[in-house]
Each structure stands twice: as structure tokens, then as C-alpha cells.
LUMGU-559147 format. One record per residue (C-alpha): chain; x, y, z; residue in three letters. Coordinates in steps of 0.1 Angstrom, whole numbers, plus 5000, padded with zeros to 4 digits. Layout:
<rs>
R  unit    px    py    pz  code
R     A     X     Y     Z   ALA
...
</rs>
This chain:
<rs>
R  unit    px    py    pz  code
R     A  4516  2942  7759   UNK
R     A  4527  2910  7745   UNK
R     A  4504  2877  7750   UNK
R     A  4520  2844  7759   UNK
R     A  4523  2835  7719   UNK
R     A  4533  2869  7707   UNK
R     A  4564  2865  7731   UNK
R     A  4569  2830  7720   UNK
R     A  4572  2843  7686   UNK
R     A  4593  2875  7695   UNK
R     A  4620  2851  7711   UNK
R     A  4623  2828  7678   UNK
R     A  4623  2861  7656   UNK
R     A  4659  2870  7681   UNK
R     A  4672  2837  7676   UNK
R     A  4666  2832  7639   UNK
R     A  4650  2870  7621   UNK
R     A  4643  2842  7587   UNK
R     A  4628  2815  7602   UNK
R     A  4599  2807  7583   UNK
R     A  4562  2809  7588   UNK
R     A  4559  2777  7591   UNK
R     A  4582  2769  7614   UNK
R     A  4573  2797  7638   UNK
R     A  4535  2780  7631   UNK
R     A  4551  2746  7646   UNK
R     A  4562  2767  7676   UNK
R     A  4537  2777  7689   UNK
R     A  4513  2756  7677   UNK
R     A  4487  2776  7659   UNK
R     A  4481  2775  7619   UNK
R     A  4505  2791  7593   UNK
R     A  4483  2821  7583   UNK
R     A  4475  2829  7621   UNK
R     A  4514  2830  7627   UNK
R     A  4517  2850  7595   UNK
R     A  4493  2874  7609   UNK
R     A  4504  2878  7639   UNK
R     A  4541  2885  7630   UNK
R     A  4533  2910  7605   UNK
R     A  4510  2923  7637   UNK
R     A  4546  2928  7655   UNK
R     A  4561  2944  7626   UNK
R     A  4541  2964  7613   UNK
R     A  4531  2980  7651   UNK
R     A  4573  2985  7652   UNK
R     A  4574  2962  7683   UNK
R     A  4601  2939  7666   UNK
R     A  4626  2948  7636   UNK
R     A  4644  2924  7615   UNK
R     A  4675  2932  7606   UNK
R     A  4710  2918  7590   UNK
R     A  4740  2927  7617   UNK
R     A  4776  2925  7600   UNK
R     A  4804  2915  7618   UNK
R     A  4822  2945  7634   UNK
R     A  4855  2930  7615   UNK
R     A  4836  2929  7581   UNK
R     A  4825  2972  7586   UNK
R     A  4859  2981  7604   UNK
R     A  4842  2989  7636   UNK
R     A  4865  2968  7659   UNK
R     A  4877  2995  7683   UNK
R     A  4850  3009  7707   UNK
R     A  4848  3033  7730   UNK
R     A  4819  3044  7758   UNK
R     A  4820  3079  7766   UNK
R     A  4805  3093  7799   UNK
R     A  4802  3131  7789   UNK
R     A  4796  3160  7811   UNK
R     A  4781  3192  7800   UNK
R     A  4780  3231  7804   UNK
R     A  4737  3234  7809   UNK
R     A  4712  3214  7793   UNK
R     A  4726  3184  7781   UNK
R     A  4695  3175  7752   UNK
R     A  4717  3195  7724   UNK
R     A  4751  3180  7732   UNK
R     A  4733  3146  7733   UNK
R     A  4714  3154  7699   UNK
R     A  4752  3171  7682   UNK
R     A  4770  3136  7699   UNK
R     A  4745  3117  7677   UNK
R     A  4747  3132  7646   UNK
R     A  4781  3119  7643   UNK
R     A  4786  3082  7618   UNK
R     A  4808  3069  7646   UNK
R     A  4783  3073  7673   UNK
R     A  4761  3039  7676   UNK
R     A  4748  3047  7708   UNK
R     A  4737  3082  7728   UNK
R     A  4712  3088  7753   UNK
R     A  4698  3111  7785   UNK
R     A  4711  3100  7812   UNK
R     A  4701  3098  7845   UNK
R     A  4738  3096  7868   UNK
R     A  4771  3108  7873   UNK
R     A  4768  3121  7835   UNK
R     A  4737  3135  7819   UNK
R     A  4749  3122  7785   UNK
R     A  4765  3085  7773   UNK
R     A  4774  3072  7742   UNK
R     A  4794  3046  7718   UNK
R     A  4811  3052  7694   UNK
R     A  4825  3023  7670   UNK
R     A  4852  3034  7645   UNK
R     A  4882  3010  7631   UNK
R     A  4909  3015  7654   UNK
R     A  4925  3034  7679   UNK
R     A  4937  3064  7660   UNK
R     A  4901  3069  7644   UNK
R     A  4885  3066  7682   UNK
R     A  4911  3094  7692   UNK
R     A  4902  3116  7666   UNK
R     A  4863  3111  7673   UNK
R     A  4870  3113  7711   UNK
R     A  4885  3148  7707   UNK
R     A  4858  3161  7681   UNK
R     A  4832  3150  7705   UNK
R     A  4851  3168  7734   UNK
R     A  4855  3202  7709   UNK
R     A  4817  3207  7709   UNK
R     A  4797  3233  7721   UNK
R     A  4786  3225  7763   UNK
R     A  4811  3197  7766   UNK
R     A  4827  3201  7797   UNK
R     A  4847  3168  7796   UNK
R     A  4844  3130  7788   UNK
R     A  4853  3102  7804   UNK
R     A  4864  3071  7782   UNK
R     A  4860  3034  7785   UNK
R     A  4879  3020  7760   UNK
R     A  4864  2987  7755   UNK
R     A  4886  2952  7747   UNK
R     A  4864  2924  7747   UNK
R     A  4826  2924  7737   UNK
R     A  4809  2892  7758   UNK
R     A  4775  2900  7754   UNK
R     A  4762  2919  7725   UNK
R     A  4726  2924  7726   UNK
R     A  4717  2917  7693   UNK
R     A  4747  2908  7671   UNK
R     A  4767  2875  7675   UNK
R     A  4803  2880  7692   UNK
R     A  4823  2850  7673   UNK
R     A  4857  2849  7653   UNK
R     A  4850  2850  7617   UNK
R     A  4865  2820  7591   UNK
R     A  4893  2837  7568   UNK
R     A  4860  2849  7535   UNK
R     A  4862  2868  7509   UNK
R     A  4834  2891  7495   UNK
R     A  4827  2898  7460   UNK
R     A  4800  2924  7448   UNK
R     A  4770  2900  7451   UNK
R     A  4780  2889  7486   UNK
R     A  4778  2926  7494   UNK
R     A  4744  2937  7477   UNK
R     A  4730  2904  7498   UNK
R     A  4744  2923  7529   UNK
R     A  4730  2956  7525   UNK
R     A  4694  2940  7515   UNK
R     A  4696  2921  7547   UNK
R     A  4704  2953  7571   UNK
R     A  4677  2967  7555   UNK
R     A  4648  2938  7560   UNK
R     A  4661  2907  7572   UNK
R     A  4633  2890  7560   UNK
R     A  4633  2898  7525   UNK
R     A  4625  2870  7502   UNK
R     A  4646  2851  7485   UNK
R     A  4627  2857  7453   UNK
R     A  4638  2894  7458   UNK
R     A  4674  2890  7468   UNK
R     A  4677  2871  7435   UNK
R     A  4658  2895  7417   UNK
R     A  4686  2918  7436   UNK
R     A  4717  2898  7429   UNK
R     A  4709  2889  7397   UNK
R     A  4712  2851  7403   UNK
R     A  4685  2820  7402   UNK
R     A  4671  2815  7435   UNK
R     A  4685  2780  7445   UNK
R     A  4723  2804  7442   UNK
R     A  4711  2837  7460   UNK
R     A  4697  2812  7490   UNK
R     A  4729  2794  7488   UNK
R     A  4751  2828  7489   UNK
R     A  4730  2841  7516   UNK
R     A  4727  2808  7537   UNK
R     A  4763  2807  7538   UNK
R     A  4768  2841  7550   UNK
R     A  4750  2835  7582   UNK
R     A  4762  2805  7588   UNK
R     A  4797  2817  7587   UNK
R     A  4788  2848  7614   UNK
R     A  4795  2878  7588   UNK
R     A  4759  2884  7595   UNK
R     A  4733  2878  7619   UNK
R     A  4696  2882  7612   UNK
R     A  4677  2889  7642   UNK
R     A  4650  2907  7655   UNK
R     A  4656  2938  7675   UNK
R     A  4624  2947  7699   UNK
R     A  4614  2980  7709   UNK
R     A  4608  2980  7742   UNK
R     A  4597  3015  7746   UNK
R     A  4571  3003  7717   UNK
R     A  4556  2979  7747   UNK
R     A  4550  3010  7771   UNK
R     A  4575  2992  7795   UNK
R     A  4612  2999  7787   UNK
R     A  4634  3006  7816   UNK
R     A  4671  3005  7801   UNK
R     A  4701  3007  7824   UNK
R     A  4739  3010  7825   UNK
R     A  4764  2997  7854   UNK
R     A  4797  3001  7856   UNK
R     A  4813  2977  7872   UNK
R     A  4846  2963  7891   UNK
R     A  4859  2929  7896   UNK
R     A  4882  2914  7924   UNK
R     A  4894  2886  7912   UNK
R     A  4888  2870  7876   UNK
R     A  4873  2895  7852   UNK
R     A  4864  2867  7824   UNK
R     A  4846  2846  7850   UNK
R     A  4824  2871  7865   UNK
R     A  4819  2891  7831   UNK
R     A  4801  2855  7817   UNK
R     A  4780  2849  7848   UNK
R     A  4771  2884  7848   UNK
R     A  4760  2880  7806   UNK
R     A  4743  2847  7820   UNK
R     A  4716  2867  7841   UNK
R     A  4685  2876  7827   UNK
R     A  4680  2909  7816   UNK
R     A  4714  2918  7808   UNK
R     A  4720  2922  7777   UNK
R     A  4755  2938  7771   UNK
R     A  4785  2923  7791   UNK
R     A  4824  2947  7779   UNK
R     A  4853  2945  7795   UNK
R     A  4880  2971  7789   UNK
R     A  4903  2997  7803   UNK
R     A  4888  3028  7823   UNK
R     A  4879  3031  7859   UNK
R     A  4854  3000  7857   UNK
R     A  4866  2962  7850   UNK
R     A  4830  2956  7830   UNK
R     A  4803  2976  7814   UNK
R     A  4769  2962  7816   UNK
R     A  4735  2967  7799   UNK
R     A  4701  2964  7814   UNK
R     A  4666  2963  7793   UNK
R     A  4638  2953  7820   UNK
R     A  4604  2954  7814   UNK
R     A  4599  2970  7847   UNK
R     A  4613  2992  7874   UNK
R     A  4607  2961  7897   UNK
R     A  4624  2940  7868   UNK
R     A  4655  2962  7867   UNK
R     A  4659  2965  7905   UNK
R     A  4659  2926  7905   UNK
R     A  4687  2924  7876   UNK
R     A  4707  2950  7889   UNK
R     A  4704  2929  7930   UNK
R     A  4713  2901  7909   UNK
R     A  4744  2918  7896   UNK
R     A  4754  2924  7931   UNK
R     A  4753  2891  7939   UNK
R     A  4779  2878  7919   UNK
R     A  4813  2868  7935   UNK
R     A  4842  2890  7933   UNK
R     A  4817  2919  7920   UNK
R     A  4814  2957  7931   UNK
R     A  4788  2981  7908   UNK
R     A  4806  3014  7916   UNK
R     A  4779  3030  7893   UNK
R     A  4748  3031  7877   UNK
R     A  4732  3054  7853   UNK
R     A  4694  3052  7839   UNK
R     A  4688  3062  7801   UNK
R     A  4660  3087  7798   UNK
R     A  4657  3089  7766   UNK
R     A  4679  3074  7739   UNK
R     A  4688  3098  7711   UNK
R     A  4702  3074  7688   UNK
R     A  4706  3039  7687   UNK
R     A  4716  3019  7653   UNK
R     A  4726  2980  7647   UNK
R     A  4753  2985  7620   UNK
R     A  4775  3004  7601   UNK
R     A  4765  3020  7569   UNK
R     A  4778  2994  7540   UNK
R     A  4801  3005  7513   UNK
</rs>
């Protein structure tokens, strides 16, 4: 488990994966080196990653769809065949209505239609239910914004796929990388952030920590679906808010620490105005779960 500094530092690695050493010293209030240590501690252990997310607009994975997938016997070899698939983000074990969900992320609707049916044409598929999603409000690790109209040359896009590798590569190397002085390759890089085409963050493991309880809801919505999605994304705990077109209004995501945690996030849920959680599922084991699309 985490101590009370270790989480301090795990929070700042989500909000900023570069911040520096130093900065994540005057945090928490400890020396440089002892920060140093203790964040290469975290990654090293594969508690936190740090990683570059592109925005889905820059990769062409705008159009999404969550698939609830039912299955002729054991549902650990549909899950694993689901995965194996580039469109598929997401898949997991489920415990619920389905034994198997997943995401897939493509770049519109006619590529989600073709994935939809090639998932649905393999072996112990009985059927699929879809959730075509419209509007992401919560993302748990990349940053839902409208990008500026920028262009990308070569070196922008050798930056980016150093970054989704190791978000916290040096400078020194990106340059070494890019083939430009440092002062340009910081400048470059510095100004893809800023501008949302990507977001360096750190992703945790929870199931590293020994305590992972991850959850899905699906929910509906009496009055104003924008309203209740953002209070929902509000709650601690949540960490994906979708709205979209299916038999739910909003699909929700829940990591907890606990099963006391999750039972609290999911009451709070409940409690929301105008707000019904027709169903739940639990994810037993996660069979695949990636940040980005593969760069060209």
C-alpha cells in the first residue's frame, strides 16, 4: 500500500506525468533525491506508468462503442479473441448480465460496424449488445477538450510516439530523437501539451496495490442527461462519465480501492437527482486494457 507521501506524489504524477523532481520535492516537502527515489520506487514496482495520451481526433478514434457480449460456454476465450483485435481498447470478465465487455475505438461509424459484426462472427458469441457512445465527460486518464486547428510535421510525430512510450523521457533524449537542440525539442514538445494533442499522465495500477475493485453502471436519466452526467463525473471514484445511444442514458466507470469504497461510490451514484442505475457489472479480470492508439 501507498503511504501518505507516495499518494501525494501519485496524484501530481496524474495531473502533470513531467513534472519535475524538484517540483514534486516542493510538494511534499522532502529533499530532491528522496522524491527521486521514491518515484522511481513507484515505477519501477509498476504501481504508476507514465505515459503520452493523443487526442482521439489526432489517431482517428473518435467513434466508440461499448459492447456487452454474451457467449455460448466459457466466456475467458471469447474475451481473450475480443482482445486481440487493434480496435479493442478495453475487454474484461465480467461479473453481470454479460460475462464479457469491451470498447472498441475506431474512426467512425462505418469502421465501428464492421468491427461490431466481426466481433459478433466469432466462435461462442451468442450476441452483443451495443452502446454507441456520443460524448466522452470523464475520461480516466486522457483529457476530453476540443483541439486548436495544428498541423503535425515528422518531428511533431516522433515526439509523440516517444511520449506514449515513457512520458518522462528526457529532453536530452527527445532531442537526441528529433534531431534538434534541446531548447527546440522542449519547445516542440511543450507546445504539444499545452495545446491538448497530448496528455502526459500517470496511469496507476490498482490491481498492483492488492486493492482494485473496478466497476461498470449503466445508467438512465429522467430529466437532463448533461447535468447529471457532470455531477455524476464529479464524485469520487468515478472515473469514466459517456453518454450515448443504447438502453442506458450514461455509462459509468468505478476504480475503488475497496469493496466498501465501491459500495459507497455506486450509493453515491444513486443519490443523484433524476438518476436510475438499471445495471451494474463487476470486472473480474481485465484482459486488455491500452491508453492509445498505435501511432503511424
Amino acid at each position: 500500500m501507498l503511504d501518505a507521501v507516495d499518494a501525494v506524489l501519485v496524484r501530481e504524477l496524474q495531473r502533470d506525468g513531467r513534472a519535475t523532481f524538484q517540483a514534486l520535492a516542493d510538494r511534499v516537502g522532502l529533499s530532491r533525491t528522496a522524491v527521486r527515489t521514491r518515484v522511481q520506487h513507484l515505477l519501477d514496482s509498476g504501481i504508476v506508468r507514465v505515459v503520452g495520451i493523443v487526442h482521439a481526433s489526432v489517431v482517428g478514434t473518435g467513434a466508440i462503442g461499448h459492447l456487452a457480449v454474451d457467449v455460448d460456454g466459457p466466456a475467458r476465450q471469447v474475451a481473450e479473441a475480443v482482445s486481440r483485435r487493434a480496435a479493442t481498447w478495453f475487454a474484461a470478465l465480467a461479473a453481470g448480465a454479460h460475462p464479457v465487455v469491451a470498447e472498441l475505438r475506431v474512426r467512425d461509424d462505418a469502421a465501428l460496424v464492421e468491427e461490431v459484426d466481426a466481433v459478433r462472427a466469432l466462435p461462442g458469441v451468442r450476441g452483443i449488445e451495443v452502446f454507441r457512445v456520443t460524448t466522452v465527460v470523464k475520461d480516466a486518464h486522457s483529457v476530453v477538450t476540443e483541439l486548436p486547428d495544428v498541423s503535425l510535421d515528422e518531428i511533431d510525430w516522433r515526439l509523440l510516439r516517444e511520449l506514449t512510450r515513457d512520458g518522462r523521457t528526457p529532453y536530452t533524449r527527445l532531442a537526441e530523437v528529433v534531431g534538434l537542440s534541446q531548447a527546440a525539442t522542449r519547445a516542440r514538445a511543450v507546445r504539444l501539451m499545452r495545446s491538448g494533442i497530448i496528455h502526459v499522465t500517470g496511469i496507476v495500477d490498482s490491481q498492483a496495490l492488492g486493492s482494485g475493485e473496478l466497476a461498470g453502471l449503466g445508467v438512465r436519466v429522467s430529466s437532463d442527461i448533461g447535468a447529471a452526467a457532470s455531477r455524476i463525473a464529479a464524485l469520487p471514484g468515478v472515473n469514466y462519465v459517456v453518454t450515448g445511444f443504447g438502453r442506458h442514458d450514461l455509462l459509468c466507470g468505478i476504480d475503488a480501492t475497496s469493496r466498501d469504497v465501491l459500495l459507497s461510490t455506486l450509493e453515491a451514484v444513486r443519490a443523484v437527482p433524476g438518476v436510475w442505475v438499471g445495471e451494474t457489472w463487476q470486472h473480474l479480470d481485465v484482459v486488455k486494457r491500452v491508453y492509445g492508439a498505435e501511432l503511424p
